[in-house]
N, C-alpha and C positions, 0 to 999 in steps of 0.2 A: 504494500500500500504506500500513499505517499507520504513523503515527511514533510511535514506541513509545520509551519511556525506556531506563534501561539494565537495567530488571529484577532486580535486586538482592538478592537473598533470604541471609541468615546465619540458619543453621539448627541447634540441640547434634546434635554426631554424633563419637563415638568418642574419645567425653572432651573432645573439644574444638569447634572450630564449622565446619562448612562453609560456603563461600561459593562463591556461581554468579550469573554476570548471563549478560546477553545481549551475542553478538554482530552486529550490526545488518547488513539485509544488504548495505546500502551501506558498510562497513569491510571486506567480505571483498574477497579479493583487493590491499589494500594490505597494507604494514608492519606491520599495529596488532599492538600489544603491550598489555597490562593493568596500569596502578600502583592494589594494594589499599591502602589506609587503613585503620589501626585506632587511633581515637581521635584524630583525624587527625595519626597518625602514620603514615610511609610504612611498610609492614608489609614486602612484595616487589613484583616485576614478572613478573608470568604472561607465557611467551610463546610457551608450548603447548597453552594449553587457554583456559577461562572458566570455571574455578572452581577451587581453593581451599582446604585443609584449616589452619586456623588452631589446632593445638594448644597454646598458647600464651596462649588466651583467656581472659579473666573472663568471668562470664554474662552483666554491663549492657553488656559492649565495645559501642559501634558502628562500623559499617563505611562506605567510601563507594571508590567505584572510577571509574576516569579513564582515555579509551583515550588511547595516546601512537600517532603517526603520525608516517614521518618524524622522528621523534626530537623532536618536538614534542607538549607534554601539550594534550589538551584537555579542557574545561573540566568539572571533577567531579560525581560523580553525589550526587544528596540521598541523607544520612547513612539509616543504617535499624540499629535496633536487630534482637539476637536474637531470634529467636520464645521462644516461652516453653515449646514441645512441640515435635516435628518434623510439627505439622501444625499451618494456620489454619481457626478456626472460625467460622462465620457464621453466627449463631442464626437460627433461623425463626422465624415464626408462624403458625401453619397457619389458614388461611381458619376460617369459619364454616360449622360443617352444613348441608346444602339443605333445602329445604323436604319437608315432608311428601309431597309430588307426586314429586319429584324425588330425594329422600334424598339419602347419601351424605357421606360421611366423609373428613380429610383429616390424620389424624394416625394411621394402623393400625399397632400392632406387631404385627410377622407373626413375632416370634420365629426361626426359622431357616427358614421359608419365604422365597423371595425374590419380595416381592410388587411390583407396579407400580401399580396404582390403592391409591388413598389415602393418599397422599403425594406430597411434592415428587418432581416427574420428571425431566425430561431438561433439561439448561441448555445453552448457547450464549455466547460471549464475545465483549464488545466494546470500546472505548474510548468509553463514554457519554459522557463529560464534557471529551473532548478531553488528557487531562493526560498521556498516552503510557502511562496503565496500565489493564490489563483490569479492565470489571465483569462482571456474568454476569446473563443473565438466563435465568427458570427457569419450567417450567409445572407446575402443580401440576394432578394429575387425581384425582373424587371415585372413592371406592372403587366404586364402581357404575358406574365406565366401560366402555365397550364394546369390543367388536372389530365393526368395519361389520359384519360376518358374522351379528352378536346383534340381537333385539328388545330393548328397554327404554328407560325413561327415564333419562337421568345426570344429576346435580349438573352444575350450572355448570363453567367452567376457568376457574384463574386464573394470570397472570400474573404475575410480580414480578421486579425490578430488584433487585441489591445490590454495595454492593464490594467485595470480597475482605477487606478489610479487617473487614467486618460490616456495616454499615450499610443500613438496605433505601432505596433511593431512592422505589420506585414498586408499585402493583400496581394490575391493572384485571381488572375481573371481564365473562365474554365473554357471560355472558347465557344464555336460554334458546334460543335458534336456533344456537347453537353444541355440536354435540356434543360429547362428550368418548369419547378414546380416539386411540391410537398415531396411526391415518389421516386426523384431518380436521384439527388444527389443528398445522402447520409454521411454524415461526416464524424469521425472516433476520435477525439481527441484524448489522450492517456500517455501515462508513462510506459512505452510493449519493453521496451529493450532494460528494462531495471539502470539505468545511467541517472536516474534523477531527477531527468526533464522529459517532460512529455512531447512526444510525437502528434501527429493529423494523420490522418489520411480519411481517402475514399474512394469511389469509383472515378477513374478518369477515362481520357482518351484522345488522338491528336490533336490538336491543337489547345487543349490545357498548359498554361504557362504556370510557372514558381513563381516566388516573391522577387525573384530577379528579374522576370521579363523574360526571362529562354523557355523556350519549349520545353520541355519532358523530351530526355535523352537516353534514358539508362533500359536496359534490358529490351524488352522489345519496342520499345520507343524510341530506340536510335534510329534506325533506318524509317520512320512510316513519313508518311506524306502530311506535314501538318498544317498545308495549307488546302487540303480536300475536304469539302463542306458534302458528310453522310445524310444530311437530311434530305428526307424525300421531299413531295411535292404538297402535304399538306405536314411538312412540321416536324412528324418523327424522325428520330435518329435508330435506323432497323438495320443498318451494315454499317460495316468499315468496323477497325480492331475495338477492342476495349480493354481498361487495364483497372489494377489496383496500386494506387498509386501511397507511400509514406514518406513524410517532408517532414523536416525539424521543426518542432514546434518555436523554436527562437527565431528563426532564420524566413520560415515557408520556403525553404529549396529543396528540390527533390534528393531523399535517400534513395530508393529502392521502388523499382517499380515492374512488374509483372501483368502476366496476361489474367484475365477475370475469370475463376472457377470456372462458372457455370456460364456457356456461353449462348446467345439466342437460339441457333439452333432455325428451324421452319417455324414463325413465328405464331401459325396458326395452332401449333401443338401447344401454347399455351392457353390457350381456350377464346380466343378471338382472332380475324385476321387482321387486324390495323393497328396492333402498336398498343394496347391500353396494358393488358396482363402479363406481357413479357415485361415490360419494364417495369414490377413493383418490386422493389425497394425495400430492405429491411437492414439494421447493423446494430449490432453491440460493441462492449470490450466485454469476455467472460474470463474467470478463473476456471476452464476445463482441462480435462482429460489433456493433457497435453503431448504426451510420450510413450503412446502407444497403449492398447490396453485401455479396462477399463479402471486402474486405478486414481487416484486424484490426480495425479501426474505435478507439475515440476510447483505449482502455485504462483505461476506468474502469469501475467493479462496474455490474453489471446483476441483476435482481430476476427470478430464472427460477423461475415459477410451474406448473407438473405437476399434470394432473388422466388419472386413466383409465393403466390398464394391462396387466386382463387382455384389455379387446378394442381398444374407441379406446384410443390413446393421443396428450395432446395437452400441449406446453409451451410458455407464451407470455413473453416475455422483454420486461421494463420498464425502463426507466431513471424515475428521479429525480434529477431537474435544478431547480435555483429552486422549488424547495416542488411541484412540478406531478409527478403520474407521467404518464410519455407511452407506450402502447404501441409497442414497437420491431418485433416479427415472432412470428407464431406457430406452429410446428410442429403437425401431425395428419396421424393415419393415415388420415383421410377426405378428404384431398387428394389430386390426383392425382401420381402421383409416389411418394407415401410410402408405401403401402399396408402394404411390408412392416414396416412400425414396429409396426402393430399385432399383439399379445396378447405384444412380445417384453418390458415394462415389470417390473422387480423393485419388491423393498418398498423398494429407495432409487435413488439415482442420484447421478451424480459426476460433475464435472467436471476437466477436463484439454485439456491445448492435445496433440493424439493425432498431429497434422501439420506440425507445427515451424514455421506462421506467426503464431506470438505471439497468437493470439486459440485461446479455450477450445472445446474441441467439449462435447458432453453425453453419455456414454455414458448410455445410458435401456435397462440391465438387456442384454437380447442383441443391442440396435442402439445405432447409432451417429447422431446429429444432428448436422450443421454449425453452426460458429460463428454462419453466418447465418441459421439455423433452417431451411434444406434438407435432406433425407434424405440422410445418410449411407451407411450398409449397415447390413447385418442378418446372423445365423449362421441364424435360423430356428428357434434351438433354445427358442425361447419364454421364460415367465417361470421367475423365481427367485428366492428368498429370501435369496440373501446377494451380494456381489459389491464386488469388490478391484480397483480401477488404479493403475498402478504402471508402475517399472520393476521388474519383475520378475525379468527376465533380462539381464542389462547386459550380456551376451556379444553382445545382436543391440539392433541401433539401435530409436529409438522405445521405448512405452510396449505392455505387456499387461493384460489384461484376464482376472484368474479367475472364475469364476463357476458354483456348483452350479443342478441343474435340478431344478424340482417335477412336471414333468407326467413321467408315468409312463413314457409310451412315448419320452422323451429319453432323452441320457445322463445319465452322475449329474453329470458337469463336464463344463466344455470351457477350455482354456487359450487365447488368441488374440489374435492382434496388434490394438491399439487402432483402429488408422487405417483399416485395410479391412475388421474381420471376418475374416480370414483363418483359421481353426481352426486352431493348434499341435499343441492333444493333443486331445483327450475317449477319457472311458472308452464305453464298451458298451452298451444300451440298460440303462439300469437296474430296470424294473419296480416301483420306490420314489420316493417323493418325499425328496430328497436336501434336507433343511430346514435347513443350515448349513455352510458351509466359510471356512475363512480359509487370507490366503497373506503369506506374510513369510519373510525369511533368519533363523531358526531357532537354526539347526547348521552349523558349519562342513567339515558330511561333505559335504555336495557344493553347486558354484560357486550363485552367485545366488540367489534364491527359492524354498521350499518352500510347497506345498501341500498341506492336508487337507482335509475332507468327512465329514459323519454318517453319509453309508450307504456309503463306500468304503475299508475296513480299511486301507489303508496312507499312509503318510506320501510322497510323492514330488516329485521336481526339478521346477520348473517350466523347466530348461534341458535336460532329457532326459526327462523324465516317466519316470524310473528310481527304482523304489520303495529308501528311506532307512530299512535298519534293518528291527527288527524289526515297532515297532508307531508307528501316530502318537501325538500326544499325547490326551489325554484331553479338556482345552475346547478350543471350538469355537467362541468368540463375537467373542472381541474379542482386541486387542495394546496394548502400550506401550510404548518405549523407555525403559529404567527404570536398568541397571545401568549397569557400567562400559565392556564392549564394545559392538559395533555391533553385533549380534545384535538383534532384537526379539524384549519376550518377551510371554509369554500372560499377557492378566488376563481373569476371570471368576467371578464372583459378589466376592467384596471379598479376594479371592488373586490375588499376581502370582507368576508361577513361569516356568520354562526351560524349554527347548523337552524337554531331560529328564524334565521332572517335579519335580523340587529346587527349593524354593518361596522365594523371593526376599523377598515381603515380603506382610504380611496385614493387616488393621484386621476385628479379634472384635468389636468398638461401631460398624460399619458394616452397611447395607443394600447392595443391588443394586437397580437398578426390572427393569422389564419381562418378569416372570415368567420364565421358558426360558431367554431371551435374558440375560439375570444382566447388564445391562451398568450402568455406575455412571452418575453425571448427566454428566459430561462426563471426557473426555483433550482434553490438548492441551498444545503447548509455552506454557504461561501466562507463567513468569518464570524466571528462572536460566538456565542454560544450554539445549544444543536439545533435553535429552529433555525430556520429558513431564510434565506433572502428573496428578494424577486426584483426580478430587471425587467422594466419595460421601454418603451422606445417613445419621442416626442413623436407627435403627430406628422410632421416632414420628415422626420428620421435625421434630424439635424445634431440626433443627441443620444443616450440612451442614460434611463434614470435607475439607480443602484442604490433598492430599500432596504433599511435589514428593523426587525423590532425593536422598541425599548418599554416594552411591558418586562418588567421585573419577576423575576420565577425561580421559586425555590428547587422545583423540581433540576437532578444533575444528572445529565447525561454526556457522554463524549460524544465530539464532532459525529452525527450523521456519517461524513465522508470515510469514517475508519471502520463503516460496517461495511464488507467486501460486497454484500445485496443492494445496497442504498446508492453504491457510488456505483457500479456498473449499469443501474439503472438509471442513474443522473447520465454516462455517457448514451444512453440509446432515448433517454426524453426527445430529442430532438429528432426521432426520426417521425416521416409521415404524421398520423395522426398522435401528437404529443401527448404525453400521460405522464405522471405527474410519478416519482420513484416510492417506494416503499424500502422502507428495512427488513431484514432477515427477524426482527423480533417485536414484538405489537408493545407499542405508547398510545394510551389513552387512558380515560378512567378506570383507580383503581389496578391500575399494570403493576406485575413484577419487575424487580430490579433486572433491567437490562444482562445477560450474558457478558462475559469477559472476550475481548473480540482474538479470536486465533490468527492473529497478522503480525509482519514483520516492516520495516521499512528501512531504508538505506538514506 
């Protein structure tokens, strides 16, 4: 995992200033206590939480914080002044218009529509430059971008690096054989090679440039034609090579680049003829199987690359070792054995260890894949648009799996144990295509996990599937850990609010991307303590705004990011239909003390 500093954020909040770091997840389970500095002077000693309310403060104070173990300080965190707002800003520059061929725009005020093309999109967090603190890297799509579903030409996509701080490192522009739109370009940002600093990558192909301007050179992208434009005559890119491409996360210049697992092929074998079902799109990082075998294998990130899911479905898992990617094993529904994997593929996919031997399985929408890229099980109840793992129900061992259903003749959900498929709940044949649900502890009116859904009126248990109340809540897209309790609450369109309805916290100078979907560029525990941050984007995309809480909480847990489930699924949020990560262990009302996490860091 990565080695992350102490995260240290002072923020103005209630006259005076909050403070929150992180607790690392190698500190949990011992002694540690917290001595805060202010000016370096000893201010107190936390030794129920990881943050902090300093009323007492001037506005220049600086802060620094030191865990004691054993009754022993260790050595202090760098000083960090107050922010200057209770959010940091990270100005943009929105790319350049496309060409007359291509169009398309990348600075759109949609005023209160919630638009996704033409503007910065969905982002992804890494430690680029090794120093223990997150940068973020962000994909920007022109407003003429597609859904595979649509004919047309799109603007280029671009790429860009920056650091929280503001600063842009990098940006590379993907060319014309790269479509734009939610399905084709996924992007993995993590540390694969254990060096410290995390890498990029994702699907390229001729003419994709680095952060230097050069083409993509290496492997079989030396010799291709990078000035040959593969798009047909309404839009798709259906020939010409395709590759996987890994670039230094500091730099964006190509490492290592290869030809793509799983390749088109006769495009009608993916269950249409024009272009929509060959190219979906799916990626993670996982801890699998890595070295053969189904044992846990070596416990370092691996590059799980998804193509096909409403008929094949196929995931090829890479390592990056010494600058080189080496294909490790490939999953598909056209092997023998696997069959039932195919049409069961949602718009994302998550990983999670589902069978308690330390190596990650792949839940892939209504099936399950082994660590070592063997077919798991299947429910049968085919594909879906949204989908939740978790513990859900901490009353029963292992991990659950929620997940609504689009094909008609399913049900609307089905609740069900990770490791076999096993079906807990589903409702009734639905006759609707069920196009959202989300599952989280809510409310503290009944034990563990609740669950909703768009086409299913009620709010209900995922420990009894006994309907809660009168009505569910109103959005349906995304979560965050944001207040003071363990509760998760709803965020959607640029409002965070309670499972009530009673609205928690909002940004009016904020967008959402993803049309419907209202979901912002990224959540994730970034800094401060284990909730949550969230980054959304000004209305031009002139900017991106970086929130994190200053509700005060007793409750102590380590960084999110040091749970190996929570942060693999922070890197695959950003693929297709966005979904919001869970941990390998349930917080909410009433939760046990968190597991001691089995990780290492360099």
């Amino acid at each position: 995992m990565e080695a992350l500093d102490r995260g240290l954020v002072a923020v103005p909040a209630d006259g005076g200033t909050y403070v929150g770091w992180r607790m690392l997840g190698y500190e949990y389970g011992t002694s540690v206590t917290y001595n805060v500095y202010r000016d370096g002077e000893l201010l107190t000693n936390v030794t129920d939480s990881t943050n902090f309310l300093d009323q007492g403060a001037a506005g220049d104070s600086r802060y620094a914080v030191s865990a004691v173990i054993d009754d022993q300080e260790c050595p202090l965190s760098a000083e960090v002044p107050r922010w200057d707002d209770n959010y940091l800003t990270i100005p943009l520059e929105p790319p350049p218009s496309g060409t007359a061929r291509d169009g398309g725009t990348y600075s759109y005020d949609s005023g209160t529509v919630q638009r996704s093309s033409g503007s910065v999109n969905d982002g992804s967090p890494g430690d680029l430059d090794g120093d223990g603190q997150y940068e973020i890297v962000v994909i920007w799509e022109p407003s003429n971008a597609q859904d595979n579903s649509k004919a047309g030409f799109t603007g280029p996509v671009y790429v860009d690096a920056y650091e929280l701080t503001g600063e842009r490192l990098w940006r590379m522009n993907l060319g014309a054989n790269i479509r734009a739109g939610a399905h084709y370009t996924q992007f993995l940002v993590y540390d694969l090679d254990g060096d410290g600093k995390a890498e990029v990558a994702f699907k390229t192909a001729p003419g994709v440039r680095d952060a230097s301007g050069e083409y993509l050179s290496k492997g079989p992208a030396a010799n291709d034609d990078d000035s040959q434009d593969y798009r047909n005559s309404e839009g798709y890119v259906l020939s010409g090579p395709e590759y996987l491409t890994v670039f230094e996360g500091a730099t964006g210049l190509e490492l290592d680049t290869v030809e793509f697992d799983v390749v088109r092929g006769r495009v009608d074998d993916w269950g249409d003829g024009y272009g929509n079902r060959v190219d979906r799109f799916l990626a993670s990082v996982g801890f699998v199987s890595d070295e053969g075998g189904s044992a846990a294998g070596s416990g370092r990130p691996s590059l799980l690359m998804a193509r096909g899911y409403y008929t094949r479905a196929t995931v090829t898992a890479w390592n990056f070792r010494d600058g080189t990617l080496q294909k490790v094993w490939r999953a598909d529904s056209d092997t023998q054995g696997a069959g039932a994997l195919a049409g069961q593929g949602a718009h994302s996919m998550a990983v999670a260890d589902v069978d308690g031997d330390d190596a990650q399985e792949i839940v892939y929408g209504a099936a399950m894949i082994q660590s070592d890229g063997s077919f798991g099980c299947s429910t049968g109840l085919a594909h879906g648009d949204a989908m939740h793992v978790g513990d859900l129900v901490p009353s029963r061992p292992g991990l659950e799996v929620f997940m609504p259903h689009e094909d008609k003749a399913m049900p609307w959900w089905d609740v069900r144990d990770a490791s076999d498929c096993d079906v807990l709940f589903q409702a009734g044949s639905s006759g609707a295509d069920n196009g959202r649900g989300v599952a989280a502890d809510i409310t503290a009116a009944s034990p563990g996990a609740e669950f909703w859904s768009a086409s299913d009126p009620n709010l209900r248990s995922a420990t009894t599937n006994d309907t809660i109340g009168n009505s569910k809540p109103g959005p349906v897209n995304f979560l965050i850990w944001w207040d003071a309790d363990e509760l998760r609450e709803l965020e959607d369109g640029t409002s965070i609010t309670k499972g009530d309805g009673s609205r928690v916290f909002s940004c009016d100078a904020c967008m959402s991307n993803n049309y419907t979907k209202a979901t912002p560029t990224l959540t994730a525990d970034l800094f401060g303590d284990w909730r949550e941050e969230i980054i959304w984007r000004t209305p031009n995309s002139s900017a991106l705004r970086v929130y994190t809480t200053t509700a005060v909480t007793q409750r102590r847990i380590y960084t999110l990011m040091h749970d190996p489930q929570y942060r693999m699924q922070v890197s695959s949020e950003q693929t297709a239909y966005n979904q919001p990560p869970h941990p390998s262990f349930f917080i909410g009302d009433d939760m046990d003390e968190p597991p001691i996490p089995n990780i290492h860091v360099r």
